[in-house]
One Martini backbone bead per residue (centre of mass of N, CA, C, O) as a GRO file, in nm:
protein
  111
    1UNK     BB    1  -0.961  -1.266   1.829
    2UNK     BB    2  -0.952  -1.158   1.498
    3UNK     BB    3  -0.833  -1.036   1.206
    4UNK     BB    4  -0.953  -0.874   0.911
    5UNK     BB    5  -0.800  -0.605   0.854
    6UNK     BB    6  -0.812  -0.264   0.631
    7UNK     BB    7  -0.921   0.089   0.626
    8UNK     BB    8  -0.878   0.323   0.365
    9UNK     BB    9  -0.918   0.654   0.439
   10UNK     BB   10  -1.077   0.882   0.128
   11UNK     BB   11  -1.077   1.124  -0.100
   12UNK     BB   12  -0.873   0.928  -0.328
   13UNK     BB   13  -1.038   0.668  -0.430
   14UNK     BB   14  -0.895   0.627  -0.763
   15UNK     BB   15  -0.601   0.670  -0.698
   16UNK     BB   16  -0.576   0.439  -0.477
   17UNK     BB   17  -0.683   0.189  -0.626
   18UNK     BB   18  -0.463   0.218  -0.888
   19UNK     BB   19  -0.211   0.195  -0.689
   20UNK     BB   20  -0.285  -0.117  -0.559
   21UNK     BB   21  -0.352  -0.275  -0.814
   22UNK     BB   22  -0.020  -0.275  -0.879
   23UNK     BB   23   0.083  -0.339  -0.573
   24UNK     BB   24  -0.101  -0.631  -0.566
   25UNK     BB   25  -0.178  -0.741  -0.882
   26UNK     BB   26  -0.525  -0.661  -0.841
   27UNK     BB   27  -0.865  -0.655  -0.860
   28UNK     BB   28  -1.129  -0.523  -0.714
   29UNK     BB   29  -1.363  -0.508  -0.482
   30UNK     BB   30  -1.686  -0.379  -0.578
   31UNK     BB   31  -1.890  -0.147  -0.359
   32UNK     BB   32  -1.972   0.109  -0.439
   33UNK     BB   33  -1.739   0.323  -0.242
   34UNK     BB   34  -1.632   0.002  -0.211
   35UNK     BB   35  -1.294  -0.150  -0.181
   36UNK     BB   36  -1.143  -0.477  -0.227
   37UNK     BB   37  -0.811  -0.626  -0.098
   38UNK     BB   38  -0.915  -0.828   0.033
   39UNK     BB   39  -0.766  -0.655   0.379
   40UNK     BB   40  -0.788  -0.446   0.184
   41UNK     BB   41  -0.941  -0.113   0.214
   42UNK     BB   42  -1.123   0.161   0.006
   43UNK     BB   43  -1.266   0.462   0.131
   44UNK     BB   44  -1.519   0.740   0.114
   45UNK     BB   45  -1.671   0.937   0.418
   46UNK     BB   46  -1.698   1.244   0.272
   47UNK     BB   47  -1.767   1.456   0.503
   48UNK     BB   48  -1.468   1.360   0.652
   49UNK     BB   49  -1.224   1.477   0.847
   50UNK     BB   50  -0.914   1.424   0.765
   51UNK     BB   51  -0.599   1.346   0.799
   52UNK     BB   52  -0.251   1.467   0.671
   53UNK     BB   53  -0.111   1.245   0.883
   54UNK     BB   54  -0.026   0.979   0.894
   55UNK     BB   55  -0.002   0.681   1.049
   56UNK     BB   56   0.035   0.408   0.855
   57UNK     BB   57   0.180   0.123   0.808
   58UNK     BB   58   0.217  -0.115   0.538
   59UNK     BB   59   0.290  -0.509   0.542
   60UNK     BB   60   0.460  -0.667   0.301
   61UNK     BB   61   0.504  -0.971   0.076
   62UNK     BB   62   0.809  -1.109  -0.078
   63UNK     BB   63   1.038  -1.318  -0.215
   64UNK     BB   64   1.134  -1.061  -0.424
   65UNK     BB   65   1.231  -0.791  -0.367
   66UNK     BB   66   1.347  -0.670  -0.610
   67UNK     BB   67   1.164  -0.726  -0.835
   68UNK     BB   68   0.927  -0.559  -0.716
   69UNK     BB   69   1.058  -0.292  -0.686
   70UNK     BB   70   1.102  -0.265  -1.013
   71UNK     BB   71   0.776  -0.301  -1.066
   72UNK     BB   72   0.747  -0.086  -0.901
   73UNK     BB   73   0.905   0.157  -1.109
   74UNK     BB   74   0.805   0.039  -1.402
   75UNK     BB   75   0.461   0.149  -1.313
   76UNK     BB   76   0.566   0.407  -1.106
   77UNK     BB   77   0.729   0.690  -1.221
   78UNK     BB   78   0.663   0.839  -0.892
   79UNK     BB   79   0.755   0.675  -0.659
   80UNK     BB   80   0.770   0.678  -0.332
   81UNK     BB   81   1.056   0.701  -0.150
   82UNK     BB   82   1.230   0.597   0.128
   83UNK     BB   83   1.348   0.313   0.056
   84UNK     BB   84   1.549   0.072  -0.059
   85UNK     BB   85   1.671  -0.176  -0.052
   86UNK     BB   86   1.753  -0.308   0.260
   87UNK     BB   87   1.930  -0.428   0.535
   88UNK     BB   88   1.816  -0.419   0.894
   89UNK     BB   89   1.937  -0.446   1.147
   90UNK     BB   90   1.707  -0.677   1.220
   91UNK     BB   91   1.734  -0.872   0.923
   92UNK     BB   92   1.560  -0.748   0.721
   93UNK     BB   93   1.466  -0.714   0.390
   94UNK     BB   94   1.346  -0.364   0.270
   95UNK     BB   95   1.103  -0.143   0.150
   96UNK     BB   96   1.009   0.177   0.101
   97UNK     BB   97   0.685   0.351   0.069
   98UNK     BB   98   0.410   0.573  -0.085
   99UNK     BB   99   0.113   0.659  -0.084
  100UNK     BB  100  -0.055   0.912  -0.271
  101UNK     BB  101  -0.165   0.986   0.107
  102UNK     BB  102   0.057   0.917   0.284
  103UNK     BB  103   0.096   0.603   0.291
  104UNK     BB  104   0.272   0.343   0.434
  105UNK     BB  105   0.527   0.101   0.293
  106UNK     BB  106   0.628  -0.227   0.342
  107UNK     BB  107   0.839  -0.454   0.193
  108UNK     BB  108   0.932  -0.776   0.262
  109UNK     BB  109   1.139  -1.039   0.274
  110UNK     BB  110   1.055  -1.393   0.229
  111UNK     BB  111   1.197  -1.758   0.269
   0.00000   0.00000   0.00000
C-alpha cells in the first residue's frame, strides 16, 4: 500500500482554498467542487453533516521554521496560533496554527 495524499472535507471551501494557497505558497488544481496541493485536497460534500471537532493535524516541513513563520503571520493577519516556533521535548524546532476549519497544522523544520 502508499500513502496518496488526504482530502479536507468542508462546507467553508473557497476560504480554506484562500488559506491553504497562502500555506503552500501555491495555486490549487480546480476539478468542478474539488481543489487539489499536490497531496492534499479540499472538498465541499455538500449535503454531509460533518463534525465541527477537527482531530487531523497536518504535518508540513520547512527548512526555515522563523522564515515560514513570518511569512504566514505577515500573509495571515489572523492566523490562529497554538505555539509559536518552539524546540519541542522530542527534539523538533516547529510552529502549530490552525486552520479556517479548525484543522490543525503542525510546520517543523527539517535540514
Amino acid at each position: 500500500m502508499k500513502f496518496g495524499g488526504i482530502c479536507i472535507t468542508t462546507n467553508n471551501t473557497l476560504k480554506l482554498v484562500e488559506f491553504y494557497k497562502i500555506i503552500f505558497d501555491m495555486e490549487p488544481v480546480k476539478e468542478s467542487d474539488h481543489y487539489s496541493f499536490a497531496s492534499v485536497a479540499i472538498y465541499d460534500p455538500k449535503d454531509t453533516n460533518l463534525k465541527e471537532d477537527k482531530s487531523i493535524w497536518l504535518q508540513c516541513f520547512s527548512e526555515d521554521v522563523d522564515k515560514e513563520y513570518k511569512r504566514l503571520l505577515d500573509a495571515l493577519p489572523d492566523l490562529d496560533v497554538i505555539s509559536p516556533p518552539t524546540r519541542r521535548p522530542w527534539g523538533a524546532y516547529s510552529f502549530w496554527i490552525v486552520d479556517p476549519d479548525g484543522n490543525k497544522i503542525a510546520v517543523a523544520e527539517v535540514g
